[in-house]
C-alpha positions as CSV (number, residue, x, y, z in Angstrom):
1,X,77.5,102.5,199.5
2,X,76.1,99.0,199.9
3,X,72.6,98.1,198.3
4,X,70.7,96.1,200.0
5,X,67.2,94.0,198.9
6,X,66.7,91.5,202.1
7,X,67.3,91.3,205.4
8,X,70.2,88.9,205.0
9,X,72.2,91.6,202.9
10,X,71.8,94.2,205.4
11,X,72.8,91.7,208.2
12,X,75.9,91.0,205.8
13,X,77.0,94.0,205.8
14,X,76.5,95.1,209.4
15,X,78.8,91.8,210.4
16,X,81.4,93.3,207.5
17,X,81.5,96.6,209.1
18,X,80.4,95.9,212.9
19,X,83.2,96.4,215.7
20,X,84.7,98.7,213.8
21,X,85.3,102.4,214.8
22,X,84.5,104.1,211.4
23,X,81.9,102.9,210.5
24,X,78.3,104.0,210.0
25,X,75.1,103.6,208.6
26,X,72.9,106.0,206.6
27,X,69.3,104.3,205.8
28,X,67.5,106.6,203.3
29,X,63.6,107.3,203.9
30,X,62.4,104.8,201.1
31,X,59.8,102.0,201.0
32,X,62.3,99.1,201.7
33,X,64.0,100.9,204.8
34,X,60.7,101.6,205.9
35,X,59.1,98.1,205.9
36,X,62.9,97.0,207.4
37,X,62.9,99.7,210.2
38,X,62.8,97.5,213.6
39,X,65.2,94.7,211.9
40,X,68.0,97.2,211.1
41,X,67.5,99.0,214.7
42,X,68.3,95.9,216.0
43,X,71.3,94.9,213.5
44,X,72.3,98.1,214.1
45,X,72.5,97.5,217.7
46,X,73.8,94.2,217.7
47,X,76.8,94.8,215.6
48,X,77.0,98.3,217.5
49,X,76.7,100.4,214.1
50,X,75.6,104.0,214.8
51,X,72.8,104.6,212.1
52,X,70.6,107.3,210.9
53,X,67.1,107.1,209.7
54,X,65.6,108.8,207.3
55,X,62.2,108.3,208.9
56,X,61.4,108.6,212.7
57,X,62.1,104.8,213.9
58,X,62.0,103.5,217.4
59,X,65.3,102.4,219.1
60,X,67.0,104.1,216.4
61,X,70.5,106.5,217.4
62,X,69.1,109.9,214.9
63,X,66.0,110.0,212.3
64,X,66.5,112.7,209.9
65,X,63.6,113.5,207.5
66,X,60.6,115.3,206.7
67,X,57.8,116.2,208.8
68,X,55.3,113.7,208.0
69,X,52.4,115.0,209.8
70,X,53.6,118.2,207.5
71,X,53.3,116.2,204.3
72,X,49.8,114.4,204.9
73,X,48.4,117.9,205.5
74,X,49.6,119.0,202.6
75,X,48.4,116.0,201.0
76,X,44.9,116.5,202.2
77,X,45.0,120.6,200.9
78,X,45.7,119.5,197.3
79,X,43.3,116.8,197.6
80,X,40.5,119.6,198.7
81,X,41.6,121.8,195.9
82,X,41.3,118.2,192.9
83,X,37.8,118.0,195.2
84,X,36.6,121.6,194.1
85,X,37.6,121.5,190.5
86,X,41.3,122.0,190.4
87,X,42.9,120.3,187.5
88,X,45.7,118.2,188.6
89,X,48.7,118.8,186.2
90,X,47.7,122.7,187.0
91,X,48.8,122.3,190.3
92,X,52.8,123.2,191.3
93,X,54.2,120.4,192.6
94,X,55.8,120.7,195.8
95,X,58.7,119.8,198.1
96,X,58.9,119.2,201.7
97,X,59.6,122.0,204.0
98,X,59.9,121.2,207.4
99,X,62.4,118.4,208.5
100,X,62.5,117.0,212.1
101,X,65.5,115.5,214.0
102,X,65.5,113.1,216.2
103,X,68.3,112.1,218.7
104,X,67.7,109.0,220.9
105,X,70.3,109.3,223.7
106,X,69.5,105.7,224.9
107,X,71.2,104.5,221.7
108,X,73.6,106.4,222.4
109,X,74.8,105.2,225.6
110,X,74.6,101.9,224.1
111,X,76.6,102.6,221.7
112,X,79.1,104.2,223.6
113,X,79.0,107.7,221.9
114,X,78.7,111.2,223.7
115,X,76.4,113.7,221.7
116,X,77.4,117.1,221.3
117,X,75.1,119.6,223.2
118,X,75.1,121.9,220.5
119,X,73.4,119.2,218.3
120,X,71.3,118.2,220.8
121,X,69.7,121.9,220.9
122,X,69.2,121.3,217.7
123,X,67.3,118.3,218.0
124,X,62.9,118.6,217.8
125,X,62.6,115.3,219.8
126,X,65.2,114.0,222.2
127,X,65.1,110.4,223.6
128,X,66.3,109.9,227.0
């Protein structure tokens, strides 16, 4: 685990852990990773770091993460239901339901890795 708050940390610790064969990089769907997105794709590729996403990035190896389009309609239904009357706190909070995965097989060439076809199947989007 390595916290990061600017884009110097994070280029710190790709150079610490770039070249080397066991090393990865998990970027959690957060406001800071989000803003960061196209820097660490291309850290990531520089220092040849395979990296998941928690939100669907360009040039990024795999995105993991909730359905966004799925959320913002969400959104918009308990906004509707505030709109009509609906008490906030009286509504249930909810949790995401539908994830998507995203494999970009140009990054992964790059990178030198062969994806599995079974986890490509799995895959909603697929980057060739």
């Amino acid at each position: 685990m390595a916290p990061v708050h600017t884009t110097a940390e994070i280029e710190a610790i790709m150079t610490t852990h770039g070249g080397t064969s066991d090393a990865g990089l998990i970027f959690p769907a957060d406001p800071f990773t989000f803003l960061h997105r196209e820097p660490i794709v291309e850290l990531s590729a520089r220092y040849q770091l395979p990296a998941i996403h928690g939100f669907r990035t360009r040039g990024a190896l795999i995105s993991y993460g909730t359905d966004q389009a799925d959320v913002h309609r969400k959104a918009a239904g308990y906004v509707d239901r505030i709109l009509r009357g609906e008490k906030p706190g009286d509504l249930p909070v909810q949790q995401p339901t539908k994830f998507e995965l995203m494999i970009n097989l140009k990054a992964a060439k790059a990178l030198g890795l062969d994806v599995p076809p079974n986890l490509l199947s799995l895959a909603d989007f697929v980057i060739e």
